[in-house]
ROSE-4610 file (N, C-alpha, C; in Angstrom, 1 decimal, always signed):
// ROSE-4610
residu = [X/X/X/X/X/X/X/X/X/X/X/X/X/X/X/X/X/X/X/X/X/X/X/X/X/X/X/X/X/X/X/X/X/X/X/X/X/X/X/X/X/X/X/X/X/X/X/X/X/X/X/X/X/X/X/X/X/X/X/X/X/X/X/X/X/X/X/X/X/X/X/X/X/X/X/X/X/X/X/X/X/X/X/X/X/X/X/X/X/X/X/X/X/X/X/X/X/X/X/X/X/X/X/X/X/X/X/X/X/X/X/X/X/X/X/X/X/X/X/X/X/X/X/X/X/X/X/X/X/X/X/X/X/X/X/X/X/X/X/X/X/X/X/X/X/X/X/X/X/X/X/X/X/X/X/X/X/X/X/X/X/X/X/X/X/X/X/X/X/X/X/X/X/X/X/X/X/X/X/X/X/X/X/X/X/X/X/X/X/X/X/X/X/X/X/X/X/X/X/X/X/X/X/X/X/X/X/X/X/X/X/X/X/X/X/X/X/X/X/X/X/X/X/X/X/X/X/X/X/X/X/X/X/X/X/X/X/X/X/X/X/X/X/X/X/X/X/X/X/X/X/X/X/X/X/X/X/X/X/X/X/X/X/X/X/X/X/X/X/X/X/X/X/X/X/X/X/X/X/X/X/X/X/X/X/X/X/X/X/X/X/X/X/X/X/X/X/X/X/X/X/X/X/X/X/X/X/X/X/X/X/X/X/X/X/X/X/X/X/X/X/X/X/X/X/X/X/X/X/X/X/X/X/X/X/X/X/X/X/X/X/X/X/X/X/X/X/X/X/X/X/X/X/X/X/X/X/X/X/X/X/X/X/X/X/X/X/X/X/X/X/X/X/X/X/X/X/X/X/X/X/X/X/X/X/X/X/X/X/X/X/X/X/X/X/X]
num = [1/1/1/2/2/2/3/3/3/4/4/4/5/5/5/6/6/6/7/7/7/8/8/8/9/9/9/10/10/10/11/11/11/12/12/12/13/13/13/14/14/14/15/15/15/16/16/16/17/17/17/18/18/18/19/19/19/20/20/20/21/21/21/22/22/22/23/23/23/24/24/24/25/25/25/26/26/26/27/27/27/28/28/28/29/29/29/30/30/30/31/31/31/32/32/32/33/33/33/34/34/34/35/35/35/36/36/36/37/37/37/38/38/38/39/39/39/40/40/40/41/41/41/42/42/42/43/43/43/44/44/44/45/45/45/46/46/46/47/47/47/48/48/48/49/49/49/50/50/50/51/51/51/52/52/52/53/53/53/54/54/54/55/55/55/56/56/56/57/57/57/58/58/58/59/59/59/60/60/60/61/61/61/62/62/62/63/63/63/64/64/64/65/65/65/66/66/66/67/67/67/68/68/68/69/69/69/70/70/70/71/71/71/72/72/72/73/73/73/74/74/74/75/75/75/76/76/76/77/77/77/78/78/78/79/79/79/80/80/80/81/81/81/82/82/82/83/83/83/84/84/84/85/85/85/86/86/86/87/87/87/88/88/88/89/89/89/90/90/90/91/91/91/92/92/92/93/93/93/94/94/94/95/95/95/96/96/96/97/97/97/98/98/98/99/99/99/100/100/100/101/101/101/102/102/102/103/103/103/104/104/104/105/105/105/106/106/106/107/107/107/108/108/108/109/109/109/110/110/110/111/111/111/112/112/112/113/113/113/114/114/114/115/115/115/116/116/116/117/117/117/118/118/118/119/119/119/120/120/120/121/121/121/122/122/122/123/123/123/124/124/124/125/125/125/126/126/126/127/127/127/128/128/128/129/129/129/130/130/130/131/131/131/132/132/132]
x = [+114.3/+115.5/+116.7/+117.9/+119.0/+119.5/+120.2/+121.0/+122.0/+122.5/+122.7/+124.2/+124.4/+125.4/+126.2/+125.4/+125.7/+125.9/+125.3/+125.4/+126.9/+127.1/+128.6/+130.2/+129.8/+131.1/+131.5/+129.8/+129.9/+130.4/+130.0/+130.2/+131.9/+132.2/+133.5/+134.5/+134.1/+134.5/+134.5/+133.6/+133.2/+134.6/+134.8/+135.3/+136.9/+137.4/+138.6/+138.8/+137.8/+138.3/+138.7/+137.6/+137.3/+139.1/+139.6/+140.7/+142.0/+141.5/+142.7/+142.9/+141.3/+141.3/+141.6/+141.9/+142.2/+143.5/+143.8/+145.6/+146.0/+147.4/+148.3/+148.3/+148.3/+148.4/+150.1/+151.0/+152.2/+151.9/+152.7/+153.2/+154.1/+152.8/+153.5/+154.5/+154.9/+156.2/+157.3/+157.0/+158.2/+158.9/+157.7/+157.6/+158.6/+158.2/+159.0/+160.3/+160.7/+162.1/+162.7/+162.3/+162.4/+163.4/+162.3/+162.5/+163.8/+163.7/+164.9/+166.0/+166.0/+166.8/+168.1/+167.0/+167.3/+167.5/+167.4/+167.7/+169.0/+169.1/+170.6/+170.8/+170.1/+171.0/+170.9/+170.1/+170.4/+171.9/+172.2/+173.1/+174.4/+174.6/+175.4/+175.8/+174.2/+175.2/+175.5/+175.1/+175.9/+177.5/+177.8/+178.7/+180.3/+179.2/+179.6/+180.0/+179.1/+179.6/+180.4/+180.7/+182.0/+183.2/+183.2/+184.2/+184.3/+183.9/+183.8/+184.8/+183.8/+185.1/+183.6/+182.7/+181.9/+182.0/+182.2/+182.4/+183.6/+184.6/+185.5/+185.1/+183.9/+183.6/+182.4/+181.9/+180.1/+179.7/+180.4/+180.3/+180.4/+180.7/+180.4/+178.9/+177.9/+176.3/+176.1/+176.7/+176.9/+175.7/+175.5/+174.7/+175.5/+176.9/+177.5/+178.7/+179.7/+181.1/+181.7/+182.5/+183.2/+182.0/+181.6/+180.6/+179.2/+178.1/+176.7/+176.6/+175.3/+174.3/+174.0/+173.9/+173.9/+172.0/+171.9/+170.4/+169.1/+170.0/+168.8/+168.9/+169.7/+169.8/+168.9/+168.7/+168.0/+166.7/+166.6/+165.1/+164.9/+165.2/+164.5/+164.8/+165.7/+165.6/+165.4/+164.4/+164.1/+165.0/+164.4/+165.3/+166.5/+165.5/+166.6/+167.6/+167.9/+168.8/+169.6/+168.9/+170.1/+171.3/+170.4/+171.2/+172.6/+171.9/+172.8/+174.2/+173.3/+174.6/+175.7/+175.1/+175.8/+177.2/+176.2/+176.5/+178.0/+177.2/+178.3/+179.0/+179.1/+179.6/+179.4/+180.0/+180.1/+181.7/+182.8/+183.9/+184.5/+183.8/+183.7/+183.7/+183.4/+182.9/+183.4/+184.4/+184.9/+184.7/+183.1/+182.5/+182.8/+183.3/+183.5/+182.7/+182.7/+181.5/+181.8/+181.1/+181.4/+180.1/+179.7/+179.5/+180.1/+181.7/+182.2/+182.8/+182.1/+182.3/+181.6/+181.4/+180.5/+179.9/+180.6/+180.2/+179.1/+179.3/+178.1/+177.2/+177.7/+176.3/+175.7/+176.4/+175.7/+174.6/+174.6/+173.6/+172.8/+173.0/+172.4/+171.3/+170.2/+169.1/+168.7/+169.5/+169.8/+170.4/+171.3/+171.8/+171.2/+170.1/+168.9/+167.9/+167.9/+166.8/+167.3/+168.7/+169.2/+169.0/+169.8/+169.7/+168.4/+167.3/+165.6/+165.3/+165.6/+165.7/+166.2/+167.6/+167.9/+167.1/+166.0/+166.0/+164.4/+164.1/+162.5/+162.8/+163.8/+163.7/+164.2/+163.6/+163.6/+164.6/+165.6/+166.6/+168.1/+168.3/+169.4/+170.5/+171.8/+172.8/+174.1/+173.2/+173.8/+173.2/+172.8/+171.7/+172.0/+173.4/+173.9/+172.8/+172.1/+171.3/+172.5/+171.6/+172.2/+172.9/+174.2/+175.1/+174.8/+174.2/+173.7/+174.5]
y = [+251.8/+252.1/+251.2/+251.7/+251.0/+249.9/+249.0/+247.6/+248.5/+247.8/+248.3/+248.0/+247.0/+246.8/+247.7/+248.3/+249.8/+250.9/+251.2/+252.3/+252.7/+251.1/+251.2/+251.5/+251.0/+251.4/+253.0/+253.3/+255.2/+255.8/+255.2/+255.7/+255.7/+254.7/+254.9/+255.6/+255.2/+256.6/+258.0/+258.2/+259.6/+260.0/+258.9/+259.7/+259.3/+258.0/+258.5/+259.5/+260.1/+261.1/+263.1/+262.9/+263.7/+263.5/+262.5/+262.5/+262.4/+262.4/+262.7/+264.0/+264.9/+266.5/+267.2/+267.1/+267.4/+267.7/+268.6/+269.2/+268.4/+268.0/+267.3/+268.3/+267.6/+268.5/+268.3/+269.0/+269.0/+268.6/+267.5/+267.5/+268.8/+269.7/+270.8/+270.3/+269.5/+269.2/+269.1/+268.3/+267.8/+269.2/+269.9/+271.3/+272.3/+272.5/+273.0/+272.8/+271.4/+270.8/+271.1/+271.1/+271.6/+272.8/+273.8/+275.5/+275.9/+274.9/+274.8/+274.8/+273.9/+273.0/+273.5/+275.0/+275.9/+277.4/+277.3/+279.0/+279.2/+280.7/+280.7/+281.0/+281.9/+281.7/+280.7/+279.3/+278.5/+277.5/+277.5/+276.9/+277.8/+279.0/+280.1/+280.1/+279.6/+279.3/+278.3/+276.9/+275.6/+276.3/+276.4/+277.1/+278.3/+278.7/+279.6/+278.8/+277.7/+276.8/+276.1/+275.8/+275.0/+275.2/+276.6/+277.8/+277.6/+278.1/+278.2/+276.8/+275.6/+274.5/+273.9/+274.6/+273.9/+272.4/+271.8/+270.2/+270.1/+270.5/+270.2/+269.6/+270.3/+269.9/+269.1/+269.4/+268.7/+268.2/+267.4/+266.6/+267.1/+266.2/+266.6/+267.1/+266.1/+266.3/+267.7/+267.9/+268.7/+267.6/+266.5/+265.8/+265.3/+266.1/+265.6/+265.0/+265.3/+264.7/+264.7/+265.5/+266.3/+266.9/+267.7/+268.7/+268.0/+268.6/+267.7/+268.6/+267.9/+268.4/+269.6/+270.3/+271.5/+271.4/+270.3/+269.9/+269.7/+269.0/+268.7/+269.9/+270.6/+272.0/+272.6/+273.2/+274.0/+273.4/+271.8/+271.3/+271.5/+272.1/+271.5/+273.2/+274.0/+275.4/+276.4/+277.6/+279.0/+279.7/+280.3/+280.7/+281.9/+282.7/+283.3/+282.7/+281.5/+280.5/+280.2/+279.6/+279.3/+280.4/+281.8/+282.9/+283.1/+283.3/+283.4/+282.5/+281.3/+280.1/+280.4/+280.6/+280.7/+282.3/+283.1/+284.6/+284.2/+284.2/+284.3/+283.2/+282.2/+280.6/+280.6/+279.5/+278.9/+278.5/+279.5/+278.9/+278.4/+278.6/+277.3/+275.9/+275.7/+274.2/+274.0/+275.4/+275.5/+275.6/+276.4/+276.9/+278.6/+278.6/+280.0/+281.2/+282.0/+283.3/+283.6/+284.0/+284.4/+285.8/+286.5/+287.7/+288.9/+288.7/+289.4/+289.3/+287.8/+287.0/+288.0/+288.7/+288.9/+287.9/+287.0/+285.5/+285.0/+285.0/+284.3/+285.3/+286.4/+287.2/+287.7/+288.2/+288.5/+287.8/+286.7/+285.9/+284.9/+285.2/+284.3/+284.0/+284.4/+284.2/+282.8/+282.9/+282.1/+280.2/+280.6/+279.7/+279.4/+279.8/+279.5/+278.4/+279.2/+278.6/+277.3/+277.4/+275.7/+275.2/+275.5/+274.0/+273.3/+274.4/+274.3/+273.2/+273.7/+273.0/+271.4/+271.3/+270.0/+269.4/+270.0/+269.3/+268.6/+269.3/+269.1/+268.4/+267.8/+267.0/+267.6/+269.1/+270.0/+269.9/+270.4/+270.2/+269.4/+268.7/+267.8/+267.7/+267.3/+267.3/+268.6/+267.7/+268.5/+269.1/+270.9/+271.2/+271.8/+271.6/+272.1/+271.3/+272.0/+271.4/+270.5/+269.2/+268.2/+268.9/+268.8/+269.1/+268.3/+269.2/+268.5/+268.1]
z = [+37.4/+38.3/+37.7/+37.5/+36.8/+37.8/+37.3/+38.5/+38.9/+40.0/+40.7/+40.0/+39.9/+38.7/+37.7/+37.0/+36.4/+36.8/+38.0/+39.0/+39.8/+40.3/+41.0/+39.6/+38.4/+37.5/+37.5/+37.1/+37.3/+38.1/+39.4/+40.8/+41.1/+40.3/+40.4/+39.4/+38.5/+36.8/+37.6/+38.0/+38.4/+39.5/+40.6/+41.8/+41.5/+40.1/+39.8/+39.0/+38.1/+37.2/+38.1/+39.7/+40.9/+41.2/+41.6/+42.1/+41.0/+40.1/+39.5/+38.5/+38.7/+38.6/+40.2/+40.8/+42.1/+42.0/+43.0/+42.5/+43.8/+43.2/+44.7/+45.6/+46.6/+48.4/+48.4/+48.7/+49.3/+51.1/+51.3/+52.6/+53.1/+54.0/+55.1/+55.8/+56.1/+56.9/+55.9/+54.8/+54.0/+53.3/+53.3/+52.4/+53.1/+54.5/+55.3/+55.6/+56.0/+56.1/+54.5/+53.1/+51.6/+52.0/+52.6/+52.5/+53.4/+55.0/+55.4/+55.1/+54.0/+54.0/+52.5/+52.2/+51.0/+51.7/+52.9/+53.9/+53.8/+53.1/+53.2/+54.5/+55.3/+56.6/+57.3/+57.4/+57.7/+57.6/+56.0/+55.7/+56.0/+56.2/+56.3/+58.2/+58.5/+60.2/+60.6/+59.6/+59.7/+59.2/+57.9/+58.4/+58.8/+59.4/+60.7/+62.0/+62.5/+63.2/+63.1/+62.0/+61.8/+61.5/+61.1/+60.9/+62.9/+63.6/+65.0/+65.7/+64.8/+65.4/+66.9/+66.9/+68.2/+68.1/+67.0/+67.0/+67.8/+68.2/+68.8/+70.1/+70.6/+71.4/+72.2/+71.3/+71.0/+69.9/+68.9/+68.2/+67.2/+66.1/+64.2/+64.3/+65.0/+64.7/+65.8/+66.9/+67.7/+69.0/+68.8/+69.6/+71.2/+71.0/+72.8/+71.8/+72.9/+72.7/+73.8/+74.5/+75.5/+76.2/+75.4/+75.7/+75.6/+76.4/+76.2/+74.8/+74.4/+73.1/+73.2/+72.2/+71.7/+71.4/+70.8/+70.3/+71.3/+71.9/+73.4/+74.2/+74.7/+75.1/+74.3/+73.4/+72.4/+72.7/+72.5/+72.6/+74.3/+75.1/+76.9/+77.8/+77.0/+77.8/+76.5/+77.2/+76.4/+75.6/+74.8/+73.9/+74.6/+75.8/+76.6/+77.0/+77.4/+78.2/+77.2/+76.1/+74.8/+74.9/+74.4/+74.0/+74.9/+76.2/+77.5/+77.6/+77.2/+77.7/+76.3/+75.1/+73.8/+74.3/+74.3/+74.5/+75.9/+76.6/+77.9/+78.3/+77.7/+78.0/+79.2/+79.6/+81.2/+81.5/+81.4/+81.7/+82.4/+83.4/+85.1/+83.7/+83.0/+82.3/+81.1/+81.0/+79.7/+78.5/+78.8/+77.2/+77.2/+76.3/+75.8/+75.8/+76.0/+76.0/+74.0/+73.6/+72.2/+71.6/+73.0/+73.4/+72.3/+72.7/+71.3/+70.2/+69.6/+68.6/+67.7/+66.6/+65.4/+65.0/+64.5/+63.9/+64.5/+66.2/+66.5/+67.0/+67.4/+68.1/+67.3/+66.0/+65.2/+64.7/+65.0/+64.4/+65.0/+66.5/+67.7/+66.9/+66.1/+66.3/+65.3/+64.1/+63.3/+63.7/+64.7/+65.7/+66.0/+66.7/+67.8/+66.8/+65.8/+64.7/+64.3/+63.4/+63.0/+64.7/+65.7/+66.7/+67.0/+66.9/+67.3/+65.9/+64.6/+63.5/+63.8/+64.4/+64.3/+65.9/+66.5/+68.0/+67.5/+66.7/+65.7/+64.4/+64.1/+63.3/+61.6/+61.5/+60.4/+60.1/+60.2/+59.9/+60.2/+59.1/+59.1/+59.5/+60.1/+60.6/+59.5/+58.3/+57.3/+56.5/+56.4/+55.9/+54.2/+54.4/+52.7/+51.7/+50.7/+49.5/+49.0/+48.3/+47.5/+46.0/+45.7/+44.5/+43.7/+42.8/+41.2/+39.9]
C-alpha cells in the first residue's frame, strides 16, 4: 500500500488539472443584468423617458423628487396598476394620462420591464452600454 504521503500530491494533481478542464460557469444574474443592459428596447425606453421629461418630476434616477418613485411603485403594485396609473395619470395629483401618448402606450410593456428592471436591481439608473 503506497504512504500516504504520495497519495495526497496525486489526489491533488488530479482535482486541479479536473478544475482547470472544467468550463467557467457564468454568473446567471451578472449574465442577465449583461443582456439588459444590451436590450435595445430597454435602452430605447430609457430614452423615451427622457425624451418624456418624467424626471421633471420624479427624479433623474426617477427614485422620487416632486413626484414619489416610479421604482418602488413598479416594485409594491401589479403590473395592471402600473399600466393604469402610467396610461390614465392621476390628475387630481398632477400626473399626466399619456393614454394617447404613442411614445408611451406604445410601449407600456417595455416601461413596465426597465422600472421592474431598476426595482430588482437588473437594471441601472443608466442602462446605455459603456462607449468604447
Amino acid at each position: 500500500m503506497p504512504a500516504l504521503s504520495t497519495i495526497v500530491p496525486r489526489c491533488c494533481a488530479v482535482l486541479v488539472v479536473i478544475a482547470v478542464a472544467m468550463p467557467a460557469r457564468a454568473d446567471p444574474e451578472a449574465e442577465r443584468t449583461r443582456s439588459q443592459l444590451t436590450d435595445d428596447p430597454i435602452v430605447s425606453t430609457w430614452r423615451t423617458l427622457r425624451a418624456i421629461d418624467c424626471a421633471r418630476c420624479h427624479g433623474k434616477d426617477y427614485e422620487g423628487l416632486t413626484a414619489p418613485s416610479i421604482i418602488e411603485y413598479a416594485r409594491t403594485q401589479s403590473r395592471e396598476m402600473f399600466v393604469r396609473r402610467i396610461l390614465d395619470g392621476e390628475p387630481s395629483r398632477g400626473m399626466p394620462a399619456y393614454r394617447d401618448n404613442p411614445s408611451i402606450a406604445g410601449r407600456i410593456d417595455d416601461i413596465y420591464r426597465f422600472f421592474l428592471g431598476r426595482a430588482d436591481g437588473t437594471i441601472p439608473a443608466d442602462p446605455r452600454p459603456a462607449q468604447r
